[in-house]
LUMTORZA-970907 format. One record per residue (C-alpha): x, y, z; chain; residue number from 0. Coordinates in Angstrom, 1 decimal, m for minus. Example, Ala and Ser with C-alpha at 12.3 -4.5 7.8 and 13.67 -1.06 7.14 Angstrom:
<recs>
      X      Y      Z chain   n
   12.3   m4.5    7.8     A   0
   13.7   m1.1    7.1     A   1
</recs>
This chain:
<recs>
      X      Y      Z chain   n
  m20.1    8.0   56.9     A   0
  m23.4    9.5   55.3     A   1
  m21.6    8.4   51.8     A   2
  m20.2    5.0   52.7     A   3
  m23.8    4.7   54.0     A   4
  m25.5    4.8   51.2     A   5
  m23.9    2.0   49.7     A   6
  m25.1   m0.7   52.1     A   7
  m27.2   m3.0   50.5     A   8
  m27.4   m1.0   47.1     A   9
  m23.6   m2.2   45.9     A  10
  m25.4   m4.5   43.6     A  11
  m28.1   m2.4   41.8     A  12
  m25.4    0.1   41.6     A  13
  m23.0   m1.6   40.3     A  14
  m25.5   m2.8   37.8     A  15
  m26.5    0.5   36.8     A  16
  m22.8    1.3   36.3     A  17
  m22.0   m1.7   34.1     A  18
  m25.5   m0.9   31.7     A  19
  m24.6    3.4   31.5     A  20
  m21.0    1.6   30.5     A  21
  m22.3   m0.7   27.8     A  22
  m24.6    1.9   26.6     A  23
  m21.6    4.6   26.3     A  24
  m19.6    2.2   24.4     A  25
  m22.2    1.2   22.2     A  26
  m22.6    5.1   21.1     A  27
  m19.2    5.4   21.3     A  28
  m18.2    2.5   18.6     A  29
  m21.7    3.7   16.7     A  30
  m20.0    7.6   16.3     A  31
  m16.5    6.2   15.3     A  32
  m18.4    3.8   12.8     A  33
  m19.7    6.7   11.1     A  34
  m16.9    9.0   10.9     A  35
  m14.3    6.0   10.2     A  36
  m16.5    5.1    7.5     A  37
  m16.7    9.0    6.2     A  38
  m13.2    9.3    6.5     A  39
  m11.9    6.3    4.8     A  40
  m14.2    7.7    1.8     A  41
  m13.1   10.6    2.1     A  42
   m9.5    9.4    2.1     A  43
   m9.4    7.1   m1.1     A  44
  m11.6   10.0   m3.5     A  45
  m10.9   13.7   m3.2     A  46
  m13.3   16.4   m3.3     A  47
  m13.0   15.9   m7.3     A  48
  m14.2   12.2   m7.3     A  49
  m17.7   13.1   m8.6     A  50
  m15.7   12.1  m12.1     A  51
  m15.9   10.5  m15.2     A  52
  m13.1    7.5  m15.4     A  53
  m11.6    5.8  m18.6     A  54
   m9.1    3.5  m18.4     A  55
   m5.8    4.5  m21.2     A  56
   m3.7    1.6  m21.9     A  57
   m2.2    0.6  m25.4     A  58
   m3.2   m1.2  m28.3     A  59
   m0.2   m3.4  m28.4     A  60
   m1.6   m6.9  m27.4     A  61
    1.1   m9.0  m29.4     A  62
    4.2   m9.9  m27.4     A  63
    5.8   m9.9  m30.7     A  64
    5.0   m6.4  m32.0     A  65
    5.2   m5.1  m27.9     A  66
    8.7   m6.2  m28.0     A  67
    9.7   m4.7  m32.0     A  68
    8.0   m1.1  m30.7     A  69
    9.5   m1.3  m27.5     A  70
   13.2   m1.5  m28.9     A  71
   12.8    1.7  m30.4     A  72
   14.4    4.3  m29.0     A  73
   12.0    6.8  m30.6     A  74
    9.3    5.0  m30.1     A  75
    9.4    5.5  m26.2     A  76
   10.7    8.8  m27.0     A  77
    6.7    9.2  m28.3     A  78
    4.9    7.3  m25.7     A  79
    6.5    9.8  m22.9     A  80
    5.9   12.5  m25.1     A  81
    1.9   11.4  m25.3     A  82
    1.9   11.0  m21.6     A  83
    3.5   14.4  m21.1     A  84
    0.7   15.8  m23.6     A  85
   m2.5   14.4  m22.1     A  86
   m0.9   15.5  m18.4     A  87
   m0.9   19.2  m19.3     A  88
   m4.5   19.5  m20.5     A  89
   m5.9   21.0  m17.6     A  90
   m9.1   19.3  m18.5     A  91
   m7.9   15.5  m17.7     A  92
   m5.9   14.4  m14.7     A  93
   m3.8   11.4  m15.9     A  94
   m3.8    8.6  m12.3     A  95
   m1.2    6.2  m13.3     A  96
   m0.4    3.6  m10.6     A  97
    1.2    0.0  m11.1     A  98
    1.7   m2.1   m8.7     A  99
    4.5   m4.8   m8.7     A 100
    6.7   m7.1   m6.5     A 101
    9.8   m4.9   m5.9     A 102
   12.9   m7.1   m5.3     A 103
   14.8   m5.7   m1.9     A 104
   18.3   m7.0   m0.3     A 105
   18.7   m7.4    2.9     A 106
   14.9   m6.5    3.9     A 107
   14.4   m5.7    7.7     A 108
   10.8   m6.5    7.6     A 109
    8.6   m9.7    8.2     A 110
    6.7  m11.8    5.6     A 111
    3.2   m9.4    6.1     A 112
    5.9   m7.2    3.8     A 113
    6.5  m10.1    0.8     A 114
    4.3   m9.6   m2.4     A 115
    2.2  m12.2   m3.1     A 116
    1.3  m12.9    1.1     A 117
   m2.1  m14.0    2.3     A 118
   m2.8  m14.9   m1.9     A 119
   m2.9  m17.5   m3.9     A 120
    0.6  m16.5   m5.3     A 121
    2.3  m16.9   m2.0     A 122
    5.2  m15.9   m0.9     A 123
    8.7  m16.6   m2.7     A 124
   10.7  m15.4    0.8     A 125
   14.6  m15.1    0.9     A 126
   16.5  m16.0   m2.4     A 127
   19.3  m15.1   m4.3     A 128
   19.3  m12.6   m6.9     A 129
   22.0  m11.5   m9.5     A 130
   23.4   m7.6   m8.3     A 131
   21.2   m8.1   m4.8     A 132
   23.2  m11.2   m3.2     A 133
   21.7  m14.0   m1.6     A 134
   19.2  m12.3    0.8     A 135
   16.5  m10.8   m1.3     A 136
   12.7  m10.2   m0.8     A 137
   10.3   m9.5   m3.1     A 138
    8.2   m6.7   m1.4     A 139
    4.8   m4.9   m2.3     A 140
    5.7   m2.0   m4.4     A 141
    3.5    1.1   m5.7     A 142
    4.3    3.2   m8.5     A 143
    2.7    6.2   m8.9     A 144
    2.3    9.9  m10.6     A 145
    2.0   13.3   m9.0     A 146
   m1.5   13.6   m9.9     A 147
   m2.6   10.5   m8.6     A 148
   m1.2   10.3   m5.4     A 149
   m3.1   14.3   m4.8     A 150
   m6.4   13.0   m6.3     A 151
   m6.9    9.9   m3.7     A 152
   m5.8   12.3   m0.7     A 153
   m2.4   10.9    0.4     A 154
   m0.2   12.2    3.0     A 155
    2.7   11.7    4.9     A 156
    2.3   11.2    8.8     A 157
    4.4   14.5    9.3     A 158
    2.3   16.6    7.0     A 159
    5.6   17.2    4.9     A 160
    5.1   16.7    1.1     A 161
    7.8   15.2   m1.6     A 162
    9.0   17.3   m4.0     A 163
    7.5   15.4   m7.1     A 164
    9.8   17.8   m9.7     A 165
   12.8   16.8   m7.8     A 166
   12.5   13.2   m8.4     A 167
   14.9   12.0  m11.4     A 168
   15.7    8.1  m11.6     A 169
   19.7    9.2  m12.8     A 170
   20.3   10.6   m9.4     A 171
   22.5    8.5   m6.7     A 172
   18.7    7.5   m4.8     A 173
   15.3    7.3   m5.7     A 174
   12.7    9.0   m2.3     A 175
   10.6    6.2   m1.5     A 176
    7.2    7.2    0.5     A 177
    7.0    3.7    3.0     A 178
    2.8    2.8    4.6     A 179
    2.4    3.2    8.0     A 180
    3.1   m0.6    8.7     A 181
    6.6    0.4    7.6     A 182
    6.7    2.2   11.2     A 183
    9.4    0.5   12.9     A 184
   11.3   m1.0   10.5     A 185
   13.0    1.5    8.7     A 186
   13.1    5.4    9.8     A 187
   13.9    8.2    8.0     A 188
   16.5    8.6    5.8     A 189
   17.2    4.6    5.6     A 190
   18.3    3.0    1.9     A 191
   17.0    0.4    0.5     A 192
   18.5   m1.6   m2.4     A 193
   16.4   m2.8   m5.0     A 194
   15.9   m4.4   m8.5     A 195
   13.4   m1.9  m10.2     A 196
   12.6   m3.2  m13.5     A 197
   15.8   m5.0  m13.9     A 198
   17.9   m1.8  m13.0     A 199
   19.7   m1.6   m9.6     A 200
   18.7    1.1   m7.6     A 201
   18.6    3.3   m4.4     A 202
   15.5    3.8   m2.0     A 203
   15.9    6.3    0.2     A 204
   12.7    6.7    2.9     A 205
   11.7   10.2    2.9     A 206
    8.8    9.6    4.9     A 207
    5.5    7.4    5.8     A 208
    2.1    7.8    4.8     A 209
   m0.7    8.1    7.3     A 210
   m2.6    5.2    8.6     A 211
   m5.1    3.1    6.1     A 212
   m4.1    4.9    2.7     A 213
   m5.8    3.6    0.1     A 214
   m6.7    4.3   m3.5     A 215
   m9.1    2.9   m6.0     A 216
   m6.4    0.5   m8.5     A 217
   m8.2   m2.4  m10.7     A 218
  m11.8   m2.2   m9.9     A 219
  m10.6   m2.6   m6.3     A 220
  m12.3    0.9   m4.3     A 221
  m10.1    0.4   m1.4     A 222
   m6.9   m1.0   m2.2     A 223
   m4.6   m0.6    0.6     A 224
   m0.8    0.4    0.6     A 225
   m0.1    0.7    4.3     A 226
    2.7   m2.8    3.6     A 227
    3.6   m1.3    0.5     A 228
    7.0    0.5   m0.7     A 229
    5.3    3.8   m3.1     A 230
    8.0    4.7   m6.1     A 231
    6.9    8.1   m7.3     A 232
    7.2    8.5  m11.0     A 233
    9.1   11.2  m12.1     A 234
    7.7   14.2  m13.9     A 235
    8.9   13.5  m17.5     A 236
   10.9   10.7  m18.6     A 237
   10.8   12.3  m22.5     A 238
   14.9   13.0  m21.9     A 239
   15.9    9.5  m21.0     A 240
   19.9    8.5  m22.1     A 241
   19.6    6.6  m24.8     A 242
   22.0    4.2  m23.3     A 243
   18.7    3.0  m20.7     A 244
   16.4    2.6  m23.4     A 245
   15.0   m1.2  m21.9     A 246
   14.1    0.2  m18.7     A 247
   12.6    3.3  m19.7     A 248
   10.9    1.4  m22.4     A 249
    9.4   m0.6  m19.6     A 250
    7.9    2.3  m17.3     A 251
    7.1    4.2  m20.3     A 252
    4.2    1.7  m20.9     A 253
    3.4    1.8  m17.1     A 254
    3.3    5.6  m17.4     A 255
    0.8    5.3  m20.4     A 256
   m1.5    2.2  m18.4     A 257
   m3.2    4.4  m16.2     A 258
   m6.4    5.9  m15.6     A 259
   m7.8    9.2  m16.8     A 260
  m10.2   11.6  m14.0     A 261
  m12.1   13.7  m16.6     A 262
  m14.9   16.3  m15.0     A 263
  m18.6   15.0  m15.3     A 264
  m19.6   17.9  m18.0     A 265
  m17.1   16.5  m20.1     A 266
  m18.0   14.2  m22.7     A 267
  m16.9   10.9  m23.5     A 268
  m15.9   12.1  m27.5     A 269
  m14.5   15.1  m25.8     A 270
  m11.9   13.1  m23.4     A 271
  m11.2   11.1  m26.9     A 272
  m10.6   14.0  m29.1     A 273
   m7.8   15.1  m26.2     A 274
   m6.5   12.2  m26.2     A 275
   m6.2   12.0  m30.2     A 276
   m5.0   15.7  m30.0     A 277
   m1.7   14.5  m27.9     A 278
   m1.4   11.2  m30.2     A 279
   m1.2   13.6  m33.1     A 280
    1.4   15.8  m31.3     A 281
    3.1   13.4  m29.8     A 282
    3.3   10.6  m33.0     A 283
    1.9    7.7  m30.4     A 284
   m1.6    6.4  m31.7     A 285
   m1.6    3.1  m30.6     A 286
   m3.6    3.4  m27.7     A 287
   m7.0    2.7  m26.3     A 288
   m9.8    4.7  m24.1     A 289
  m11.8    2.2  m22.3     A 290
  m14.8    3.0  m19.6     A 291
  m14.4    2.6  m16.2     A 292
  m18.1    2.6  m14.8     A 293
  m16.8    0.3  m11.9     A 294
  m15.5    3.8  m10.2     A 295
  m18.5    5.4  m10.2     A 296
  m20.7    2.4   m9.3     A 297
  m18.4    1.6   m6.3     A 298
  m18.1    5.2   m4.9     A 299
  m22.2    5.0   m4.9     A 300
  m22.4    1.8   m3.5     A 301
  m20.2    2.5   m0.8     A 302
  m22.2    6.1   m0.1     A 303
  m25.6    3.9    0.4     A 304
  m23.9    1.1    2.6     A 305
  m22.8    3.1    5.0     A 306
  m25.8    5.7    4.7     A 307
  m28.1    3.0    5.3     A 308
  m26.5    0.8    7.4     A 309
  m25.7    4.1   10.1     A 310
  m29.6    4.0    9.8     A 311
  m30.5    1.2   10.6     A 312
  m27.6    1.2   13.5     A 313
  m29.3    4.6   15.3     A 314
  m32.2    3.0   15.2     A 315
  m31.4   m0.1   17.3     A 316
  m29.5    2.6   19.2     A 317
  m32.1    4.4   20.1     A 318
  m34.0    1.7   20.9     A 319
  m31.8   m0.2   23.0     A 320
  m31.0    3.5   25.3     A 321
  m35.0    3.8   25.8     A 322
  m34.5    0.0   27.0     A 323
  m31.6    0.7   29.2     A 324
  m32.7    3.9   30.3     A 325
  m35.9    2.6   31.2     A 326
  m33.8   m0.1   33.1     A 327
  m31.5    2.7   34.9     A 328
  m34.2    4.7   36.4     A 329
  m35.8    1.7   38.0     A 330
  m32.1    0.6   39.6     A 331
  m32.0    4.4   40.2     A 332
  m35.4    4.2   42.4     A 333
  m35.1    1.6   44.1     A 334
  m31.7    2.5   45.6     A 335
  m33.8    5.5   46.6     A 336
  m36.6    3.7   48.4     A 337
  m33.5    1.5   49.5     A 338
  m31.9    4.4   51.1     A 339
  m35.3    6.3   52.0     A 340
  m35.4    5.2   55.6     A 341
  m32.3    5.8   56.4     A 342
  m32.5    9.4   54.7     A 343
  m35.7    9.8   57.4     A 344
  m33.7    8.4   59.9     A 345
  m30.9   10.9   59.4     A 346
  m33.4   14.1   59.3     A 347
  m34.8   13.1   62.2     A 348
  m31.2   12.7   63.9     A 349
  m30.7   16.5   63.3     A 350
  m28.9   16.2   59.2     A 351
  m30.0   19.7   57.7     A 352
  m31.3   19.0   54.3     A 353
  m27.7   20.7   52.5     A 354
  m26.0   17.7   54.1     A 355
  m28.0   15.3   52.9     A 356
  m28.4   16.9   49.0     A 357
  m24.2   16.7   49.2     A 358
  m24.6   12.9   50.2     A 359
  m26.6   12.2   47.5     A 360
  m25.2   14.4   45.0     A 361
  m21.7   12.5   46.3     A 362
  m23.0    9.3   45.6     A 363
  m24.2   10.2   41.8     A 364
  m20.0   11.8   41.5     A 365
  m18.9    8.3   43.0     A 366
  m21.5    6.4   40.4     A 367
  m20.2    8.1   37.4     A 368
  m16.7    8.3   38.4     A 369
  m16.7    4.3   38.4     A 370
  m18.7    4.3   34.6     A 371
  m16.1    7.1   33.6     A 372
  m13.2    4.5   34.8     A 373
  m15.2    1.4   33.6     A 374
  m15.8    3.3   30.0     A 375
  m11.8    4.9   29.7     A 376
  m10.5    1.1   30.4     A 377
  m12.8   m0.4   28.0     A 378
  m12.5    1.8   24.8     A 379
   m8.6    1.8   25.5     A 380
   m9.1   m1.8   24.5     A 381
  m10.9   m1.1   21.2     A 382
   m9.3   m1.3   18.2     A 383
  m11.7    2.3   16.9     A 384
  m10.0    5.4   18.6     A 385
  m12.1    8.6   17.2     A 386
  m11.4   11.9   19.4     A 387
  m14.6   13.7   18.1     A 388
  m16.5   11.0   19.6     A 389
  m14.5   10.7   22.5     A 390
  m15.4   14.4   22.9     A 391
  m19.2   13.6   22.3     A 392
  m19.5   10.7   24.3     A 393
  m18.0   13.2   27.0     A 394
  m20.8   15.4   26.6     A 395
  m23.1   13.0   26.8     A 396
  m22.1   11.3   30.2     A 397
  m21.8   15.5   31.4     A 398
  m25.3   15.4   30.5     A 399
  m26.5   12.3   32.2     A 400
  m25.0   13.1   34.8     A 401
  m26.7   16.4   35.6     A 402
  m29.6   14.9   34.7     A 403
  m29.3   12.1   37.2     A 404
  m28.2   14.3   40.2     A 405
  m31.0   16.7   39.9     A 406
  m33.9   13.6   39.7     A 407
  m31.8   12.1   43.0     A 408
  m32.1   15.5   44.3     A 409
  m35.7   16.3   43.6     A 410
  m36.2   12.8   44.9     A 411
  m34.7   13.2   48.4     A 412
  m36.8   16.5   48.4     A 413
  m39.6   14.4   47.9     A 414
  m38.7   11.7   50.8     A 415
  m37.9   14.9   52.9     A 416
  m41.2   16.4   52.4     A 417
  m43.0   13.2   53.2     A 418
  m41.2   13.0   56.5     A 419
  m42.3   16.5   57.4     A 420
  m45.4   16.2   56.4     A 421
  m46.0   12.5   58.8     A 422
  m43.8   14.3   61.7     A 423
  m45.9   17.1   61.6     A 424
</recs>
């Protein structure tokens, strides 16, 4: 009874001093993910090498005309992959070539979030028919990519397992396809895909799904998201393609070379050219061009700063509002006390040793923090921020409180106790 006691006509300051520890726990709570959401998606789109220089490679053939005459040359694309393959192996540069493209796909099981060209000013071309597809194709968001460039920005598959990059070879039956992690659900492993990649039917088959917000830094954009997106992996050489499928290799060919190049900060900018030269003079392809890519560098800073000073500027309005609400918890706390004093007299007079009445009170501060701990679990189940490290500190932190809180209610009733012994006495 001494517990359900203790209740009576303090229900309301308690349940107020429930509902403010809540609010303050979930405002540290969503302040901690913040910052290591914000860490992490950094952390996910650059590597530990990001602290680069970046140049954009791309070629010098701007005339559809001349593209077209260079292109039908067998040799000719014979060079380009031989340039790509050239500047790849100097340990000094890391090649990132990534292209993305609508990816024609019959018979898609997925919605129109899938479609390239949705929530743009393209729009969406949904269903159609399509020569070699049939008449239910959809043109999907597709991501081509190297080796090299799918390491540097940190990618991984949900499993942990890892594509074998040398395995992949565009002549073989199927092409692996890596799916984002929207793709959950709508395929599963081992599912094919059929597909018009650059005017070539193929094969997809899904060897896997990449973890949750994958991104990677593709035109100027720092966090360009693939999590809808189909990734193609490019395979490691195309320099032996059969001359009969000259047109489509001439095609990725110049997607292979349109790419950007990671070189290390001690590296000059003449330095990254004269490689690049070295391969075109090895190779026989010169028509290409090294352009800066400051917007990298500029970005990655930028984004260091917002979230540096913005976590700032967020622990201090956190502090400030736990000195309010703590303020605002020990007075609830108090006057529940002086609530409950008189009975507390009333009850050491009636014979309650003074162990009975510290587990009463130390019962009521379990009950208190029981109801903030079911309050606070229900509450951040509904967030859309789940981070277990600050799951685990917030945990601490209410472990904390609440040791705190039950030995000031205890030194408190010691308090009331002693008063009553002294005015009996």
């Amino acid at each position: 009874m001494g517990l359900i006691d203790n209740f009576r006509g303090t229900w309301l300051p308690t349940l107020a001093k429930v509902v403010i520890i809540t609010v303050l726990a979930v405002t540290v709570y969503n302040l901690a993910s913040f910052g290591q959401s914000s860490r992490d998606a950094v952390n996910r789109s650059f590597a530990s090498s990001a602290k680069v220089n970046f140049y954009g490679l791309s070629d010098q053939l701007a005339d559809p005309e001349q593209f077209e005459q260079y292109r039908s040359s067998s040799e000719n694309i014979r060079e380009i992959a031989r340039f790509y393959d050239d500047v790849g192996a100097d340990d000094r540069l890391k090649v990132l070539s990534i292209f993305d493209q609508s990816l024609p796909i019959a018979d898609f099981n997925g919605g129109e979030s899938f479609e390239y060209g949705y929530g743009t000013e393209i729009g969406t071309q949904g269903p159609h028919d399509e020569e070699g597809l049939g008449a239910d194709v959809v043109n999907v968001k597709s991501v081509q990519m190297n080796q090299t460039a799918f390491d540097f920005y940190n990618l991984k598959t949900e499993s942990g397992t890892a594509l074998n990059w040398d395995e992949v070879d565009y002549a073989a039956d199927s092409i692996p396809v890596l799916l984002g992690a929207d793709y959950r659900g709508v395929y599963e492993l081992g599912d094919t895909l059929k597909g018009n990649y650059y005017s070539q039917i193929a094969e997809f088959s899904v060897f896997g799904f990449l973890e949750a917000d994958s991104s990677l830094f593709y035109q100027n954009t720092i966090n360009f998201f693939i999590d809808d997106s189909v990734v193609i992996p490019y395979p490691p050489t195309i320099a032996d393609f059969p001359e009969s499928q000259s047109y489509f290799y001439g095609i990725l060919a110049f997607a292979l070379i349109n790419a950007n190049i990671a070189a290390s900060t001690d590296m000059s900018s003449d330095a990254v050219l004269s490689a690049l030269q070295g391969a075109a003079a090895q190779s026989g392809f010169h028509e290409f061009a090294l352009i800066g890519v400051p917007a990298y560098i500029t970005q990655f800073g930028l984004v260091r700063s917002l979230i540096t000073d913005n976590l700032g500027l967020l622990v201090a309005i956190e502090i400030v509002l736990a000195l309010g609400e703590g303020v605002i918890v020990a007075a609830l706390t108090r006057r529940n006390h002086r609530r409950r004093g008189q009975r507390v007299r009333t009850q050491w007079a009636l014979g309650w040793s003074p162990g009975r009445l510290e587990r009463t009170v130390i019962a009521t501060v379990v009950v208190e923090y029981a109801l903030v701990g079911a309050l606070l679990g229900l509450v951040i189940g509904l967030l859309p921020n789940h981070d277990p490290g600050s799951g685990h500190l917030l945990t601490l932190g209410l472990a904390v409180m609440f040791m705190s809180d039950a030995v000031w209610q205890r030194w408190l009733l010691k308090t009331t106790l002693s008063e009553a012994a002294r005015n009996t006495a």
